[in-house]
Jmol script that loads the backbone (N, CA, C; Angstrom):
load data "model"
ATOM      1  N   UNK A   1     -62.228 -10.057  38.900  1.00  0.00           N
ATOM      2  CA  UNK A   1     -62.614  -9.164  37.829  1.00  0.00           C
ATOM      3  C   UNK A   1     -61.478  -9.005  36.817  1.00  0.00           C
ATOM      4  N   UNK A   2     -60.411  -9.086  37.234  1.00  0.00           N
ATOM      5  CA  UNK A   2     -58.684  -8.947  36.746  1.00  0.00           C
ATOM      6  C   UNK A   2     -58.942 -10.268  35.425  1.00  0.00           C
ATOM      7  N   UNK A   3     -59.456 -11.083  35.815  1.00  0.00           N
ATOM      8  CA  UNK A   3     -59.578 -12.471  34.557  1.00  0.00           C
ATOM      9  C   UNK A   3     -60.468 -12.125  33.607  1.00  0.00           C
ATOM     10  N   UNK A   4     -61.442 -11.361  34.074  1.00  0.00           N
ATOM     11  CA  UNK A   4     -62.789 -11.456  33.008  1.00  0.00           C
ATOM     12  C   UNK A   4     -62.258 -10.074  31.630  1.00  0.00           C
ATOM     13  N   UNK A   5     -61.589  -8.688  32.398  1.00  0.00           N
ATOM     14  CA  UNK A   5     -60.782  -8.137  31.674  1.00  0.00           C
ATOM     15  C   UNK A   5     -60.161  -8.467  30.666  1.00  0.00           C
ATOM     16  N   UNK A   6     -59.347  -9.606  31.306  1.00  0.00           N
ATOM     17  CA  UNK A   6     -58.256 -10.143  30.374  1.00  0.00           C
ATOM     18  C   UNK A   6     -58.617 -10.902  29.579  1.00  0.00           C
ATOM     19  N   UNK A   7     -59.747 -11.634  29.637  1.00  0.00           N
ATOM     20  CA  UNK A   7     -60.326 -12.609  28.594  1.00  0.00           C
ATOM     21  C   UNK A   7     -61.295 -11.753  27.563  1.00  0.00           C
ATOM     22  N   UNK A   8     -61.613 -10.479  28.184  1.00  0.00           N
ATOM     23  CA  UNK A   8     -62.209  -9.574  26.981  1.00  0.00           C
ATOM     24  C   UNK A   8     -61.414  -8.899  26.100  1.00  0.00           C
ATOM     25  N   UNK A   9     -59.950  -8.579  26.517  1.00  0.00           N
ATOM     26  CA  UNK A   9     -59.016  -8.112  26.202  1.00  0.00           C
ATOM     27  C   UNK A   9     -58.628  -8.773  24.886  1.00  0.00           C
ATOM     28  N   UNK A  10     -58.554 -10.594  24.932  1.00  0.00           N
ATOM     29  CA  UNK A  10     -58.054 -11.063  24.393  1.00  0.00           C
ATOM     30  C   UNK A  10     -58.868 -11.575  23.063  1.00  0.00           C
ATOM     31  N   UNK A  11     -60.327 -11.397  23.598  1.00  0.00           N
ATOM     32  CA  UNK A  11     -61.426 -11.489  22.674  1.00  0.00           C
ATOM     33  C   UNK A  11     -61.796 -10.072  21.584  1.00  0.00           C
ATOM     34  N   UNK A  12     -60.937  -8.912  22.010  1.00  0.00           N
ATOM     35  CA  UNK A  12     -61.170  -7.533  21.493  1.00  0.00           C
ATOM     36  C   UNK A  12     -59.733  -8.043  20.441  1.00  0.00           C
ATOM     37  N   UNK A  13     -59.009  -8.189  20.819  1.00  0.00           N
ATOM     38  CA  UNK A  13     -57.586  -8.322  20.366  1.00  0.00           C
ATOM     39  C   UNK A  13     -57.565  -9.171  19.132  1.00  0.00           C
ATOM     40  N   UNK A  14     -58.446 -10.266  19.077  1.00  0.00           N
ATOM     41  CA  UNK A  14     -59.000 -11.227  17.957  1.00  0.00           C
ATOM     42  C   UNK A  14     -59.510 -10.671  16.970  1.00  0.00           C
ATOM     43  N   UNK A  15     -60.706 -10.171  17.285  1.00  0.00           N
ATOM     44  CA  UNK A  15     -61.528 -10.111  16.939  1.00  0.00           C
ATOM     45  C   UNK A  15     -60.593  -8.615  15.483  1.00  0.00           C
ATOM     46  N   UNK A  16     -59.975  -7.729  16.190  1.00  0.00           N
ATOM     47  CA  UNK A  16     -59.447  -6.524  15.805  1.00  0.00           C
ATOM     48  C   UNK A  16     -58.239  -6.996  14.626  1.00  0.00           C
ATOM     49  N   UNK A  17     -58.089  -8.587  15.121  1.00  0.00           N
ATOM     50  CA  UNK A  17     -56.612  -8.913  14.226  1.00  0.00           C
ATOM     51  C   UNK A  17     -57.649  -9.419  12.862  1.00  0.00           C
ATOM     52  N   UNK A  18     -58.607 -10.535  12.978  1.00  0.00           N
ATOM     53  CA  UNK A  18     -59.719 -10.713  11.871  1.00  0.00           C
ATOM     54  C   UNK A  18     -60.136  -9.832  11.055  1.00  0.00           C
ATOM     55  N   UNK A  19     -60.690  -8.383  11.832  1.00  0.00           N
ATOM     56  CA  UNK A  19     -60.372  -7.042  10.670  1.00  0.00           C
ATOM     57  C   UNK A  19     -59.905  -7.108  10.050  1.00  0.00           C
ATOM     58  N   UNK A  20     -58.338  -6.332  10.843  1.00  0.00           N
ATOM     59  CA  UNK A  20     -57.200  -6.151   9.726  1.00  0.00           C
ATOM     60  C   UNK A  20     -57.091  -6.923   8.476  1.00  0.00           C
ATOM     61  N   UNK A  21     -57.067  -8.183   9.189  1.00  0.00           N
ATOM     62  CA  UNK A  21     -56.620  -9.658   8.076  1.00  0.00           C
ATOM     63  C   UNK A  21     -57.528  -9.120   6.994  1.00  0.00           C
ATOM     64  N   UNK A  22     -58.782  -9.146   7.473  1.00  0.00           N
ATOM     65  CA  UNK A  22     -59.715  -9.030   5.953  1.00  0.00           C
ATOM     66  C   UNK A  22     -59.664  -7.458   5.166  1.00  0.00           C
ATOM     67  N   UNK A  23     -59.364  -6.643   5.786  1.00  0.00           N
ATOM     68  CA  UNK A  23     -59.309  -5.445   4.897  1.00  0.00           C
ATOM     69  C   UNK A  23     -57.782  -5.472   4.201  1.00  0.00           C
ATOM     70  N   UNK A  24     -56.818  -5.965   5.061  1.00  0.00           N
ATOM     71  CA  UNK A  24     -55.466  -6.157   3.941  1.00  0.00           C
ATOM     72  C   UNK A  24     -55.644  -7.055   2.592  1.00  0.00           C
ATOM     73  N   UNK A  25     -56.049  -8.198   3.110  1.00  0.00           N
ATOM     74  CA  UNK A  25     -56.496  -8.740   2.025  1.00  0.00           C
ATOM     75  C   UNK A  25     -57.179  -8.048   1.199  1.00  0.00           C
ATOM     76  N   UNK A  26     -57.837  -7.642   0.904  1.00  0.00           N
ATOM     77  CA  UNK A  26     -58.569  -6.536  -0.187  1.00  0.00           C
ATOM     78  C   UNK A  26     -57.759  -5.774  -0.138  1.00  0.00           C
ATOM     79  N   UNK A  27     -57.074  -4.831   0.270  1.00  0.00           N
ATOM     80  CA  UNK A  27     -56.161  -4.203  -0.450  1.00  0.00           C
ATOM     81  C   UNK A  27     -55.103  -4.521  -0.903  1.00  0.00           C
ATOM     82  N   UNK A  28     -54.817  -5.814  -0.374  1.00  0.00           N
ATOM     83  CA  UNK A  28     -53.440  -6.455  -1.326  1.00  0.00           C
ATOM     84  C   UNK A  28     -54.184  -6.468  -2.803  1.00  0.00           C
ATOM     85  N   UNK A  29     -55.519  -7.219  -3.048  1.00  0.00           N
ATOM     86  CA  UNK A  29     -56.234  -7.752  -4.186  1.00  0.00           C
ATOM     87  C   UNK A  29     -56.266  -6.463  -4.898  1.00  0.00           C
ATOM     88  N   UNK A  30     -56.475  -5.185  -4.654  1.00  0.00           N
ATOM     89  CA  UNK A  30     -56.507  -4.323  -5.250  1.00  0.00           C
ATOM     90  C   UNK A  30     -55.469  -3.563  -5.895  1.00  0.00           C
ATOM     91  N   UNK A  31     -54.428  -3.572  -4.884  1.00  0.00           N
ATOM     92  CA  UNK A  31     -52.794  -3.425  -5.556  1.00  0.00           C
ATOM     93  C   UNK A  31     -52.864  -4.295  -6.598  1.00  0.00           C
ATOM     94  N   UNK A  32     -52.628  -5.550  -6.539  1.00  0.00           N
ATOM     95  CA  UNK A  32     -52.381  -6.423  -7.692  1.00  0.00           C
ATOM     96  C   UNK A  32     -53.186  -6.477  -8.766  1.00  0.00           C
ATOM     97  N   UNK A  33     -54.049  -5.762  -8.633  1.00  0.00           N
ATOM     98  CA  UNK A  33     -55.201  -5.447  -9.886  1.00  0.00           C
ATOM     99  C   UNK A  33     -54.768  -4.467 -10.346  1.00  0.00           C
ATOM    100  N   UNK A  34     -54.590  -3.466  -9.880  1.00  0.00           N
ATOM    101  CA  UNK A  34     -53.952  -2.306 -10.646  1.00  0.00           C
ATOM    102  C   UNK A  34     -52.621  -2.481 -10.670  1.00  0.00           C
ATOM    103  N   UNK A  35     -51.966  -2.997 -10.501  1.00  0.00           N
ATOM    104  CA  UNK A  35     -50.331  -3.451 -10.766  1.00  0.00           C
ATOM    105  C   UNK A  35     -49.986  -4.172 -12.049  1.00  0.00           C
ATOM    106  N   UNK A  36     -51.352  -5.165 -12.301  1.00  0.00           N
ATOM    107  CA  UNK A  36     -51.747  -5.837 -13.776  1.00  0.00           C
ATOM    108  C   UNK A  36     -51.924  -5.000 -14.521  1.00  0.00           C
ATOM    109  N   UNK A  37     -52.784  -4.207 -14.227  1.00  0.00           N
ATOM    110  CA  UNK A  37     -53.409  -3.274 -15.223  1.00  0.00           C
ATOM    111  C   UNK A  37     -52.640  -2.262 -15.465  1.00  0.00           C
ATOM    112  N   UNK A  38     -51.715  -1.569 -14.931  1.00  0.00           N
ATOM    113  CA  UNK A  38     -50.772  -0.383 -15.600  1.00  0.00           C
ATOM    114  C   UNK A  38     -50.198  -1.300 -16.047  1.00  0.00           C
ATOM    115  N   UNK A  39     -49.419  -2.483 -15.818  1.00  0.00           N
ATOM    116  CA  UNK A  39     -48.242  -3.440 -16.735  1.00  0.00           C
ATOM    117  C   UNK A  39     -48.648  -3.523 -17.702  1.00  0.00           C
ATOM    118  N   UNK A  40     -49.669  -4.231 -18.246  1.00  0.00           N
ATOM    119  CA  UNK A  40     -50.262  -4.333 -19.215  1.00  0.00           C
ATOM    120  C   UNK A  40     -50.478  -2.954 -20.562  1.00  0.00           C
ATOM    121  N   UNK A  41     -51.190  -2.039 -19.486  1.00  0.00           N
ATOM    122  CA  UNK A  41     -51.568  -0.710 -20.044  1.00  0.00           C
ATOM    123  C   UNK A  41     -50.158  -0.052 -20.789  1.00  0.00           C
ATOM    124  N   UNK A  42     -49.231  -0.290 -19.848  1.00  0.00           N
ATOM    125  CA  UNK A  42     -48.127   0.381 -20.460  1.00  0.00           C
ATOM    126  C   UNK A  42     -47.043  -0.532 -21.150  1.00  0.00           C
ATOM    127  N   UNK A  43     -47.300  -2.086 -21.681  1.00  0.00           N
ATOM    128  CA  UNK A  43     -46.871  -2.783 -22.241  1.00  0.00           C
ATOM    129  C   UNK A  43     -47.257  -2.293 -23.846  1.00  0.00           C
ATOM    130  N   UNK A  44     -48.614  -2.213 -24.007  1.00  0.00           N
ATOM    131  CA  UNK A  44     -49.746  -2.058 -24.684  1.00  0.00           C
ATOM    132  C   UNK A  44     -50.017  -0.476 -25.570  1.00  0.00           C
ATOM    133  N   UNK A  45     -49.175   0.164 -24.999  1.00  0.00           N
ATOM    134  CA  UNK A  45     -49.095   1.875 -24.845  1.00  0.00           C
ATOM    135  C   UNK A  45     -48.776   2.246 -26.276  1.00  0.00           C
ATOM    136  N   UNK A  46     -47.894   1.198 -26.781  1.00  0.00           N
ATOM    137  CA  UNK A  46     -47.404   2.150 -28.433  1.00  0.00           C
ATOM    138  C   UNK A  46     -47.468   1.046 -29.507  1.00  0.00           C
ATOM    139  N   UNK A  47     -48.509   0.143 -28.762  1.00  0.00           N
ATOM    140  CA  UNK A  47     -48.618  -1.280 -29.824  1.00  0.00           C
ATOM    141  C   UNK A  47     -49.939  -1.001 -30.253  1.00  0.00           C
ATOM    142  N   UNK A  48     -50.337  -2.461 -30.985  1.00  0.00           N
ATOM    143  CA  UNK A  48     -52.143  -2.480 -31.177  1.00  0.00           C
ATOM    144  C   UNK A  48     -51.606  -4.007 -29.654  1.00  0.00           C
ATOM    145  N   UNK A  49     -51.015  -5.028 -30.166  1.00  0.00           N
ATOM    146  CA  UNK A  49     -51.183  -6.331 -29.896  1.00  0.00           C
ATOM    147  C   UNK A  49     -49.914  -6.649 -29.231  1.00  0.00           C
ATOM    148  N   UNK A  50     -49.646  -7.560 -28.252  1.00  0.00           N
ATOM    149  CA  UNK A  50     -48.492  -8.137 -27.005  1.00  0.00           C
ATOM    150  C   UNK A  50     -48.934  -9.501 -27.426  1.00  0.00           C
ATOM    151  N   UNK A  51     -47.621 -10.746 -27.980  1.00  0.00           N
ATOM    152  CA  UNK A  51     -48.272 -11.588 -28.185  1.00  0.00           C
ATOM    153  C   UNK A  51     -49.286 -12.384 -28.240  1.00  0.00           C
ATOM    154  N   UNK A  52     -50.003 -11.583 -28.981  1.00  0.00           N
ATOM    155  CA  UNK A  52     -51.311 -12.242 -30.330  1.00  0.00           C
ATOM    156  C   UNK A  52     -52.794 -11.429 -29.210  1.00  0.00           C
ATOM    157  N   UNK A  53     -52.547 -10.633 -28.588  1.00  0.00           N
ATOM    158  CA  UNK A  53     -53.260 -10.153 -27.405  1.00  0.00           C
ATOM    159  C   UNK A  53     -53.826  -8.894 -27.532  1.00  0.00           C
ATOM    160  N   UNK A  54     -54.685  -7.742 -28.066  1.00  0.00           N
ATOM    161  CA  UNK A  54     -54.922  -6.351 -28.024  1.00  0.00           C
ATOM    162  C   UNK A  54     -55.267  -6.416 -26.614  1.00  0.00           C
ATOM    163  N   UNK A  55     -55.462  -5.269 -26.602  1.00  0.00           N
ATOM    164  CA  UNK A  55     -55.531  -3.957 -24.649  1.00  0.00           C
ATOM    165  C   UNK A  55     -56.386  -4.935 -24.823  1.00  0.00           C
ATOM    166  N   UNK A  56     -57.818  -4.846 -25.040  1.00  0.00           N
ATOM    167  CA  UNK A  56     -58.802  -5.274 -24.207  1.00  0.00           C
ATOM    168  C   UNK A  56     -59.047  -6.696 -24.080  1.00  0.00           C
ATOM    169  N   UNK A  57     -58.133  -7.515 -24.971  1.00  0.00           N
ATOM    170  CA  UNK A  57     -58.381  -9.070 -24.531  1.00  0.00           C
ATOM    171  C   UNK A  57     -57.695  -9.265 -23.148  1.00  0.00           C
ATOM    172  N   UNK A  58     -56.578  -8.104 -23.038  1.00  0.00           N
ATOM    173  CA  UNK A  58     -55.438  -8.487 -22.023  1.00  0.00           C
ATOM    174  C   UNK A  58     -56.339  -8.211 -20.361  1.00  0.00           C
ATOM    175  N   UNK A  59     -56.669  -6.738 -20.342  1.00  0.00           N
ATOM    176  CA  UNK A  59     -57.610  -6.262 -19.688  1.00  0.00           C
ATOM    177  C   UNK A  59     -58.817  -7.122 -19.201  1.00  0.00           C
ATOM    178  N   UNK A  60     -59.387  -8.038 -20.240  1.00  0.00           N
ATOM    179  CA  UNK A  60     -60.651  -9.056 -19.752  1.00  0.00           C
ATOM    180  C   UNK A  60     -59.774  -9.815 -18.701  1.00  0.00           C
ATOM    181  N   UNK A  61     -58.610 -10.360 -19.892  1.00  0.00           N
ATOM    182  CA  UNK A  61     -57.924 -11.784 -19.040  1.00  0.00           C
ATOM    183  C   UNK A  61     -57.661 -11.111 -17.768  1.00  0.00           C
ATOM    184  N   UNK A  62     -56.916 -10.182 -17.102  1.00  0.00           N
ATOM    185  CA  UNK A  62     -56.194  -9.992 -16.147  1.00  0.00           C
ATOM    186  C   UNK A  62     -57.879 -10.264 -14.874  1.00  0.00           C
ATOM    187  N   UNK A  63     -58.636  -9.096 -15.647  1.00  0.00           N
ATOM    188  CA  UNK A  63     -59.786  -9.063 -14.790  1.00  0.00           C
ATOM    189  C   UNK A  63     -60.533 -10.689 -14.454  1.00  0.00           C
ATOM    190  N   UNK A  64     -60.708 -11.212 -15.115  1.00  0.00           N
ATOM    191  CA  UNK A  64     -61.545 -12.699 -15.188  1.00  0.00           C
ATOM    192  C   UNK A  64     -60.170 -13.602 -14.233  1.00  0.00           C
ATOM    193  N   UNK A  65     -58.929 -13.484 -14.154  1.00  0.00           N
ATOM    194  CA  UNK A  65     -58.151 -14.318 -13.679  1.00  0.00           C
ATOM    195  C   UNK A  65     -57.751 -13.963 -12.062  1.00  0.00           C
ATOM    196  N   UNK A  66     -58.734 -12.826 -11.742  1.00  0.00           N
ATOM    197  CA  UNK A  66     -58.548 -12.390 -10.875  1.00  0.00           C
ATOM    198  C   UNK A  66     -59.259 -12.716  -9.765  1.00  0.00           C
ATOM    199  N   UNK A  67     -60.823 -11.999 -11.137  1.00  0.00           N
ATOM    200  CA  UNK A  67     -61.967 -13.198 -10.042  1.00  0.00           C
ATOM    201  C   UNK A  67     -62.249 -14.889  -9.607  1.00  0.00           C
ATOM    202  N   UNK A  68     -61.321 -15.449 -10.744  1.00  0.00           N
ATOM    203  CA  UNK A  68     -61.047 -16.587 -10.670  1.00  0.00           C
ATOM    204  C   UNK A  68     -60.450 -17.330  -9.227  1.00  0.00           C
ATOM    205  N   UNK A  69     -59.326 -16.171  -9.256  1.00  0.00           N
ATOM    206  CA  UNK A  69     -58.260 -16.331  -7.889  1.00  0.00           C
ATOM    207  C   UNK A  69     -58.867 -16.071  -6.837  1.00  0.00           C
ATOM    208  N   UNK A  70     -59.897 -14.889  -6.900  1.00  0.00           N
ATOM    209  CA  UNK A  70     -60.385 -14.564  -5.383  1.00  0.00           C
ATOM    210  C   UNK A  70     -61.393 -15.767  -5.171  1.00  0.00           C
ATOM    211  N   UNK A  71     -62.522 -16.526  -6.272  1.00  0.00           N
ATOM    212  CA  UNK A  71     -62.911 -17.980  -5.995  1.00  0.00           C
ATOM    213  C   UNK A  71     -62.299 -19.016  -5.540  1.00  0.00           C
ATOM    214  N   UNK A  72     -61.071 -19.106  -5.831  1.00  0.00           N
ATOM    215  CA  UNK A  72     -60.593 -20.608  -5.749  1.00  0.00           C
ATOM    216  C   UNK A  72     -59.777 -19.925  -4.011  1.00  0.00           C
ATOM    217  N   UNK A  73     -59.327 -19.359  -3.802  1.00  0.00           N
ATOM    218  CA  UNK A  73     -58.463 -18.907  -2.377  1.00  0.00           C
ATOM    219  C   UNK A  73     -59.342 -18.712  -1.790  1.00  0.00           C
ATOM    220  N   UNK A  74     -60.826 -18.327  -1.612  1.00  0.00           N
ATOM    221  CA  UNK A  74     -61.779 -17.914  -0.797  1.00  0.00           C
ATOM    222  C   UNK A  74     -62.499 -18.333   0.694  1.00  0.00           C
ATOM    223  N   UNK A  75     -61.453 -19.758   0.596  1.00  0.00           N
ATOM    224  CA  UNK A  75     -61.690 -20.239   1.402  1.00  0.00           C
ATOM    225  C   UNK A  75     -60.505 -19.999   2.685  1.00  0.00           C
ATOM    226  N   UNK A  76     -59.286 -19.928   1.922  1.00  0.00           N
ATOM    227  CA  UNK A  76     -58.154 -20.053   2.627  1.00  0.00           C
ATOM    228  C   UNK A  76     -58.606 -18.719   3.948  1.00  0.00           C
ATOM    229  N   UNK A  77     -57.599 -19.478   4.971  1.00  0.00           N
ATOM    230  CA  UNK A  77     -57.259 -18.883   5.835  1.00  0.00           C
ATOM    231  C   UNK A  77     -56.076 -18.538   6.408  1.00  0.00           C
TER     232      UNK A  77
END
end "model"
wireframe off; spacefill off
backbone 0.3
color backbone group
């Protein structure tokens, strides 16, 4: 019975590390979204334009390059 424990143990233990993995990941993605976005925001703060760029072109780009990134890595493991 001592083996079957331990092989559930080790299957709980997996399974619990796959979680984590995937909810850090989203919250890393979310730090770095808002880490863009105040940089930007407060680059942007007493200008109109950041080379040749207003807030909201910068704001699209950051957003669109983001979803870009979470496509192309989506696979990684």
């Amino acid at each position: 019975m001592k083996k079957y424990w331990f092989v559930y143990s080790l299957y709980w233990q997996e399974g619990l590390s796959r979680r984590a993995s995937f909810f850090m990941e989203r919250f890393r993605s979310l730090v770095v979204l808002l880490s863009f976005y105040y940089l930007w925001s407060a680059l942007l703060a007493h200008r109109t334009s950041f080379a040749g760029y207003d807030r909201s072109q910068m704001i699209t780009y950051v957003l669109g390059m983001n979803i870009l990134r979470s496509l192309v890595f989506a696979g990684k493991k």
